[in-house]
C-alpha positions as CSV (number, residue, x, y, z in Angstrom):
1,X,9.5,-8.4,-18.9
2,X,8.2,-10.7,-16.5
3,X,9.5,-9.5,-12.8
4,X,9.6,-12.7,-10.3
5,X,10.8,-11.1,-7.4
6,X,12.1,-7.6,-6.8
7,X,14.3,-6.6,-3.8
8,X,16.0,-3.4,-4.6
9,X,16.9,-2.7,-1.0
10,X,18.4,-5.8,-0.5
11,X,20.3,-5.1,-4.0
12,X,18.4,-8.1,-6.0
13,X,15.4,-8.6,-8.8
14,X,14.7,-12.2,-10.6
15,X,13.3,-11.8,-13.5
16,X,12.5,-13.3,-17.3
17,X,13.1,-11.6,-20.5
18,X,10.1,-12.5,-23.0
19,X,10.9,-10.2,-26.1
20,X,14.3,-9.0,-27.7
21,X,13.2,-5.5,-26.4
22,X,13.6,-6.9,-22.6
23,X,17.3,-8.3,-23.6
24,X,18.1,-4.8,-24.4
25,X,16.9,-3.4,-21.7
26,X,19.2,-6.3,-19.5
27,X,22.0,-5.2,-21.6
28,X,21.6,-1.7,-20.2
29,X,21.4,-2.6,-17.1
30,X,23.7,-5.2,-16.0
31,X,27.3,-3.1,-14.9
32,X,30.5,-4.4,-14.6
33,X,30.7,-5.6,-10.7
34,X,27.1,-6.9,-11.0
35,X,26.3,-10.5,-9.7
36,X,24.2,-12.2,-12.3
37,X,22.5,-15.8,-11.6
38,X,21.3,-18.1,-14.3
39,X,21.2,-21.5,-15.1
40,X,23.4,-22.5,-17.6
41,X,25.8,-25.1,-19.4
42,X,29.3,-25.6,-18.3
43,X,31.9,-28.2,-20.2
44,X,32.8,-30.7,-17.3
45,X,35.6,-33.0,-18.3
46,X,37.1,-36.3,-16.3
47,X,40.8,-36.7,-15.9
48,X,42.1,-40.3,-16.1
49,X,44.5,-42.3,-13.9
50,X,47.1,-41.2,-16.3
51,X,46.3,-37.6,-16.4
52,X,44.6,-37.0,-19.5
53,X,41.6,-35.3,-19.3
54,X,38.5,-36.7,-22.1
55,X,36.5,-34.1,-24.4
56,X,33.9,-33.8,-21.5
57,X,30.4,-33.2,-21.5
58,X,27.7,-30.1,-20.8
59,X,26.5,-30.0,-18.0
60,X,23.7,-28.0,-16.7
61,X,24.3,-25.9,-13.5
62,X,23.3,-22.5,-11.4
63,X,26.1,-20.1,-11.4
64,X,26.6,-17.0,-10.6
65,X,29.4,-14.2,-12.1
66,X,30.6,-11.2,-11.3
67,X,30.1,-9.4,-14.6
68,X,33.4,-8.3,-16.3
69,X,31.7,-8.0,-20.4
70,X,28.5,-7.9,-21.5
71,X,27.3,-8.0,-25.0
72,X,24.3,-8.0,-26.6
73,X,23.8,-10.5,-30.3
74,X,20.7,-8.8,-31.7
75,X,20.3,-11.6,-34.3
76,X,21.2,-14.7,-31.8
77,X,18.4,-13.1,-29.6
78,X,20.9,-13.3,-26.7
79,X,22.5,-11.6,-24.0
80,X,26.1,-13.0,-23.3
81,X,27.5,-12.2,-19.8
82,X,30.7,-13.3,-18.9
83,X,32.9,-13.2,-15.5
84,X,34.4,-15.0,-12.8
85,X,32.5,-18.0,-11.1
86,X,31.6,-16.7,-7.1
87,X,29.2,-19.4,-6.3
88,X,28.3,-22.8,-8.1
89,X,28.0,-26.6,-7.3
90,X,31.5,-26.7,-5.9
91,X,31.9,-30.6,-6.7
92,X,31.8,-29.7,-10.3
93,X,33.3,-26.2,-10.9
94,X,36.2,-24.1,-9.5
95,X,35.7,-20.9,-8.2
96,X,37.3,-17.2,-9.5
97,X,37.5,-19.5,-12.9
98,X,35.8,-17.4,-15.9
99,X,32.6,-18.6,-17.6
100,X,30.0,-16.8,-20.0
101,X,26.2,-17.0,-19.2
102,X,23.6,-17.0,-22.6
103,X,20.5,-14.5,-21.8
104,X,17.8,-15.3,-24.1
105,X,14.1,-15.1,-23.8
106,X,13.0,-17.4,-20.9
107,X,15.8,-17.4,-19.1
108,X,15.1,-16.5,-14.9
109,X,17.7,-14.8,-14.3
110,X,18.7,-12.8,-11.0
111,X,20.5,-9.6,-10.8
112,X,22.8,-8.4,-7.9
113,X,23.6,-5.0,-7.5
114,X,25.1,-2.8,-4.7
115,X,22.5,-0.4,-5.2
116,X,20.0,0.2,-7.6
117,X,19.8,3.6,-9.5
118,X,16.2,4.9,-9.7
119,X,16.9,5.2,-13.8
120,X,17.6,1.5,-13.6
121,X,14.5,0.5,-11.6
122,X,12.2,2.9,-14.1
123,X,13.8,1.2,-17.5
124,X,12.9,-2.2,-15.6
125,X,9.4,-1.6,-14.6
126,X,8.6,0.6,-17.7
127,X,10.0,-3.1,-19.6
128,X,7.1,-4.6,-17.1
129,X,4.5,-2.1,-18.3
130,X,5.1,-2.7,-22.0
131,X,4.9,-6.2,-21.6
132,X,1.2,-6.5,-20.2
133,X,-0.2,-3.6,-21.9
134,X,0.8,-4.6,-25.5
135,X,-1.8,-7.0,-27.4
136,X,-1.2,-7.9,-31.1
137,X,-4.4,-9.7,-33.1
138,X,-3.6,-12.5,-35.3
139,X,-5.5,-13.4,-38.6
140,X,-3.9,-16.8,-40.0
141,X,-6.0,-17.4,-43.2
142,X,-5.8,-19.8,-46.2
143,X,-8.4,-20.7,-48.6
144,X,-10.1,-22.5,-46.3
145,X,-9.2,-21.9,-43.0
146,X,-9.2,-18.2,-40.9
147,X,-8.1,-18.6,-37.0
148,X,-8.4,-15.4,-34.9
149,X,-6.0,-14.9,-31.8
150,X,-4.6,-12.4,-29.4
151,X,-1.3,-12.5,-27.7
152,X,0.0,-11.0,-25.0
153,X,3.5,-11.1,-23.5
154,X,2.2,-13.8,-21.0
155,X,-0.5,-15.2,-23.3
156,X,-2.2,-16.5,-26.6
157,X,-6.0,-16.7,-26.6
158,X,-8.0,-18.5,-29.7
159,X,-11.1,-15.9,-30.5
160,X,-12.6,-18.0,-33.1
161,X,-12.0,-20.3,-36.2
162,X,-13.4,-20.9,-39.3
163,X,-13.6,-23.5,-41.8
164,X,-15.0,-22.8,-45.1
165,X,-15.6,-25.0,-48.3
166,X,-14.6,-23.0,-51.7
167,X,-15.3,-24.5,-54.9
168,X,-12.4,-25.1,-57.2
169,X,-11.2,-22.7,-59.7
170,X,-12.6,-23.4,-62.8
171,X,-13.9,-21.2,-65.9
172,X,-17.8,-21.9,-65.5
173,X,-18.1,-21.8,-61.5
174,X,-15.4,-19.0,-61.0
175,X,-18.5,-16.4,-60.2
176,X,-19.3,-19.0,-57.6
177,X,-16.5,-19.7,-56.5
178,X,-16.0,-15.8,-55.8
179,X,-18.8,-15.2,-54.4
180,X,-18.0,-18.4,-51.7
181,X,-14.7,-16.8,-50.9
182,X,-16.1,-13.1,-50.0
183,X,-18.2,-14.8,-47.5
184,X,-16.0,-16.1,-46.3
185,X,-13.6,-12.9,-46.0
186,X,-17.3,-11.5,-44.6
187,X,-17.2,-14.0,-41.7
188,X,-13.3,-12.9,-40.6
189,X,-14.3,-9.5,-40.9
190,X,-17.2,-9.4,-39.0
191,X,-15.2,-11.6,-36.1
192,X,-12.3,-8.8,-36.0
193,X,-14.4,-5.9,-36.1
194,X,-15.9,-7.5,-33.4
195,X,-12.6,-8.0,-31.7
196,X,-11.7,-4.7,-32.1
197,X,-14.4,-3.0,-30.9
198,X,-15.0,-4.7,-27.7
199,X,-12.2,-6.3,-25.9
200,X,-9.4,-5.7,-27.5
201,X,-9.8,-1.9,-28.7
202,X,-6.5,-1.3,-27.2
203,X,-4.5,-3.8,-29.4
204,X,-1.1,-2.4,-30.8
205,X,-1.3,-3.7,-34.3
206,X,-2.8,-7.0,-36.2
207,X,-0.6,-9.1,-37.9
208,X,-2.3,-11.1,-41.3
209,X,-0.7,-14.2,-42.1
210,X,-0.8,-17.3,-44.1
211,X,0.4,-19.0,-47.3
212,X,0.3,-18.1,-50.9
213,X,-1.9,-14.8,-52.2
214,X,-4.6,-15.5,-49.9
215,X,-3.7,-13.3,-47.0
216,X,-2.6,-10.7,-50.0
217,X,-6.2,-10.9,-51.4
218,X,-8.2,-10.6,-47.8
219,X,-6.2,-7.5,-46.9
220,X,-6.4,-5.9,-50.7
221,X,-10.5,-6.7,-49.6
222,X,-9.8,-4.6,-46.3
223,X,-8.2,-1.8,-47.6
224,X,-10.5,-1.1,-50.3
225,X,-13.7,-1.0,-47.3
226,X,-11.2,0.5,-44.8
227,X,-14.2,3.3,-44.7
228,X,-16.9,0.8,-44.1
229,X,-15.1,-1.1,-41.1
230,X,-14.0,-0.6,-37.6
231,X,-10.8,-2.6,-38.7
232,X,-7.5,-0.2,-38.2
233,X,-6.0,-1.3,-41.7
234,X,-3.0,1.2,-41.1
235,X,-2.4,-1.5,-37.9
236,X,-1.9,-4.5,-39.9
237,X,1.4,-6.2,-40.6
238,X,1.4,-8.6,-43.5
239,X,3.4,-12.1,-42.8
240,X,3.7,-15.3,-44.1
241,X,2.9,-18.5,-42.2
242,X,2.2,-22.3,-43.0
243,X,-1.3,-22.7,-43.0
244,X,-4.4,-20.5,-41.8
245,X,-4.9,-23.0,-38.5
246,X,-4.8,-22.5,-35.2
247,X,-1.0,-23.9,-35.7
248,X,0.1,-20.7,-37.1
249,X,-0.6,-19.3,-34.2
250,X,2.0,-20.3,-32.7
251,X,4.0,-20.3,-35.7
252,X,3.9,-16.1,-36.0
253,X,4.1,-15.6,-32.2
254,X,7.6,-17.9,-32.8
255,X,8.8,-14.9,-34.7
256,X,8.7,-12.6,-31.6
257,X,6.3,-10.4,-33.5
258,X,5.1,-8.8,-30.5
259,X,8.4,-7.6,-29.5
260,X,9.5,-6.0,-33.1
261,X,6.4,-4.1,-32.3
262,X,7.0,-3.0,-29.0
263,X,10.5,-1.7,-30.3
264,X,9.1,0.1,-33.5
265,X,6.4,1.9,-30.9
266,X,9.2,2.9,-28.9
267,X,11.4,3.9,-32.3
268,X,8.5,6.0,-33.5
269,X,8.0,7.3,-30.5
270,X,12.0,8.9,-30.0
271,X,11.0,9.8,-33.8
272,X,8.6,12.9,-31.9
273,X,11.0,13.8,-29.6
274,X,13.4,14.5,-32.1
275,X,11.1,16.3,-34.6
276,X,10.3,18.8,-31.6
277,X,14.0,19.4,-31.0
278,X,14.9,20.2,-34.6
279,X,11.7,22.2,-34.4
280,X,12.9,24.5,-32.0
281,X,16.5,24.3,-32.8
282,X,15.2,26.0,-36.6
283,X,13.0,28.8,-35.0
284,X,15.5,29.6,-32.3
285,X,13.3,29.5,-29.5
286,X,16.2,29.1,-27.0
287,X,14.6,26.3,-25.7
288,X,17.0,23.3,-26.3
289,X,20.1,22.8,-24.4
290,X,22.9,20.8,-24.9
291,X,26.5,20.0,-23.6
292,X,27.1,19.3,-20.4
293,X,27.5,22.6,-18.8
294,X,24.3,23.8,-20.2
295,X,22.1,21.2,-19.6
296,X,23.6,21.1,-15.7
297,X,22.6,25.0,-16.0
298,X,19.1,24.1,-17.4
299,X,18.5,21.9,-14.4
300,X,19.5,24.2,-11.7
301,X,17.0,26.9,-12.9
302,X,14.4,24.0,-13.0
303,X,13.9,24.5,-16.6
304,X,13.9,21.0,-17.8
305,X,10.6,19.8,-19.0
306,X,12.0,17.0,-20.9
307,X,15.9,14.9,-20.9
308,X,16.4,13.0,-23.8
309,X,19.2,10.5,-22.9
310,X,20.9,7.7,-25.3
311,X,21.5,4.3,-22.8
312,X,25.0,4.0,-24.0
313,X,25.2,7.1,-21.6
314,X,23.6,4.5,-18.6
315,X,26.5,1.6,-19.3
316,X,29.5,4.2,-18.2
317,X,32.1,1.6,-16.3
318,X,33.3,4.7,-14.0
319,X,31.4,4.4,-11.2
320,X,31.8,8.3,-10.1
321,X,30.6,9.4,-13.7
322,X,28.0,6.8,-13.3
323,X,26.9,8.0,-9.7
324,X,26.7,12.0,-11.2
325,X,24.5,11.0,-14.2
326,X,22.0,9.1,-11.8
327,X,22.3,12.4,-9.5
328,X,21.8,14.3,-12.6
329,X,18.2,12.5,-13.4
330,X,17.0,12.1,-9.8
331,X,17.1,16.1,-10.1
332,X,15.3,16.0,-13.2
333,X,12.4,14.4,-11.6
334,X,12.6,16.3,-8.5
335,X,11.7,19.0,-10.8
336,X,8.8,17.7,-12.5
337,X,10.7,17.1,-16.0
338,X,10.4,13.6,-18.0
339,X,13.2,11.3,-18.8
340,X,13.6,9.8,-22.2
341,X,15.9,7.1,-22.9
342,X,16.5,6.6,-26.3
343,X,18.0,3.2,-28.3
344,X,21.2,4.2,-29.7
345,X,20.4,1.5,-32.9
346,X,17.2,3.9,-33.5
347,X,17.7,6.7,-36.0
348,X,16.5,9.2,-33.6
349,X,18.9,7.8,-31.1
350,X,21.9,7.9,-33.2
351,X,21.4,11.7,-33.8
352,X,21.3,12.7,-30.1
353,X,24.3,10.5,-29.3
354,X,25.8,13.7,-31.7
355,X,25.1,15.9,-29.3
356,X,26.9,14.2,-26.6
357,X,24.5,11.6,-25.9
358,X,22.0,14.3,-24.0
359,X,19.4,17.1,-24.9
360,X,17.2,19.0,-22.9
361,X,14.2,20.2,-24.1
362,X,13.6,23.7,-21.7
363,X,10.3,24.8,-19.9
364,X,12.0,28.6,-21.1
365,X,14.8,30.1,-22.2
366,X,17.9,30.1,-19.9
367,X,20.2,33.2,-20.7
């Protein structure tokens, strides 16, 4: 998530989505009642003397709604907002008329609120956070080509390339031709481990890509010497591009790579939390509360370490039962305890939405 401008006491933020993970977040946060600004396409059509109006054509504008649905298309990569028109180039639309804004990645967008909760100004910088700490390394390799990168949410940078001759296959030179080809895998090795250890130590995960049984080969290579390099081989994602030049680069980033990883860091993640609660739900330790009346008990002893919350629970359209949830997590915090909020598409989520969408994990026992 890449915050342009962020007023909160003045009810507004601007801001572009860059990964699927950031339209989710959007999707939990955008109410019913919330002004949302975007540029987008609206049919305009011309009526003629006689009345009839032609097929039109799209025009592009900035409008802004008042939110009445929002829905999230996973495999569009979209957000879809729709509601009435409240401001707009008034020669070319009519106002309190209903229109549907698309969210995708890249789209500035602004978002009006009354007031902002604190849970959805945390979900919105914690988007931010993700964004600039995550780094992926990229290895596009073919049988004569390797290209190093590493991206970022707001950039791609080239570490080095490599262009490498290998004899043909053929009976009498294939000893040769081996030989030529673990150099080469030598080289890329020797660049990543490099990578790795110095400037990008912190990178999430590599992703290995290319055509045909190349990329297959060089990571069967890694895997048998994971205990003679630096290389993380339990890091590396295996994907298929069109060559092994700096092209595929942005061929792989095209695939939103980085932000399937983001999500599956965050789904592993909820994973822990919910290993711990069956935990000490099995031993009995009369630590885990759940049900509203127990977890509002929890909280006024001050016995909430940790809240595990499913964001279905954050898009409630009743504005009271809205208002006491956010009152609900402010006293979390004031308390010292940590707030979770879990996907309710991730496994881990779906089984906390069974106990009514909230679990508390407990400093001690409340009797």
């Amino acid at each position: 998530m890449n915050i342009k401008s962020r007023r909160y006491d003045k009810g507004y933020v601007a801001l572009v989505p860059e990964t699927i993970d950031d339209l989710y977040v959007l999707y939990n946060v955008i109410l019913p009642n919330d002004q949302v600004k975007a540029r987008t396409y609206r049919r305009i059509r011309q009526v003629d003397d006689e009345g009839r109006a032609d097929k039109g054509e799209r025009v592009p504008m900035i409008l802004t709604l008042v939110a009445e649905d929002v829905s999230f298309h996973e495999f569009a990569n979209r957000l879809r907002v729709k509601g009435k028109i409240i401001a707009g180039p008034e020669d070319l639309i009519s106002f309190g008329t209903y229109h549907t804004i698309n969210i995708e990645t890249g789209t500035l967008v602004t978002i009006i609120k009354e007031s902002w909760s604190k849970i959805e100004k945390n979900r919105l910088e914690e988007a931010v956070k993700k964004s600039t700490s995550a780094k992926v390394l990229i290895v596009a390799i073919d049988d004569s080509e390797a290209t190093l990168a590493a991206i970022s949410a707001f950039s791609s940078t080239i570490i080095a390339h490599f262009r490498e001759r290998i004899p043909k296959k053929t009976g009498s030179k294939e000893k040769i031709r081996m030989e030529h080809i673990h150099k080469f895998f030598d080289k890329v090795t020797f660049a990543l481990e490099d990578a790795f250890t110095n400037k990008f130590s912190d990178a999430s995960a590599m992703v290995l890509a290319g055509p045909g049984f190349t990329k297959d080969n060089y990571f069967r290579r890694l895997k048998e010497r994971k205990n003679q390099t630096k290389i993380p081989v339990e890091k590396i994602i295996v994907e298929t591009a069109s060559c092994g030049g700096p092209s595929a680069i942005g061929e792989i980033i095209s695939k939103n790579i980085l932000g399937r990883i983001i999500e599956e860091e965050q789904a592993s993640a909820d994973a822990v939390y919910l290993e711990e609660i069956m935990s000490r739900l099995g031993k009995n330790t009369g630590t885990v509360a759940y049900g509203s009346d127990a977890i509002l008990k929890a909280i006024e002893f001050g016995a909430v370490e940790t809240i595990l919350i499913v964001d279905n629970q954050l898009r409630l359209r009743d504005k009271a039962k809205r208002k006491q949830l956010d009152t609900l997590l402010k006293d979390v915090q004031n308390a010292g305890g940590k707030i979770i909020i879990m996907s309710e598409n991730h496994q881990a989520g779906k089984q906390v939405d069974k106990f009514g969408g909230k679990i508390a994990l407990l400093r001690f026992p409340i009797v």
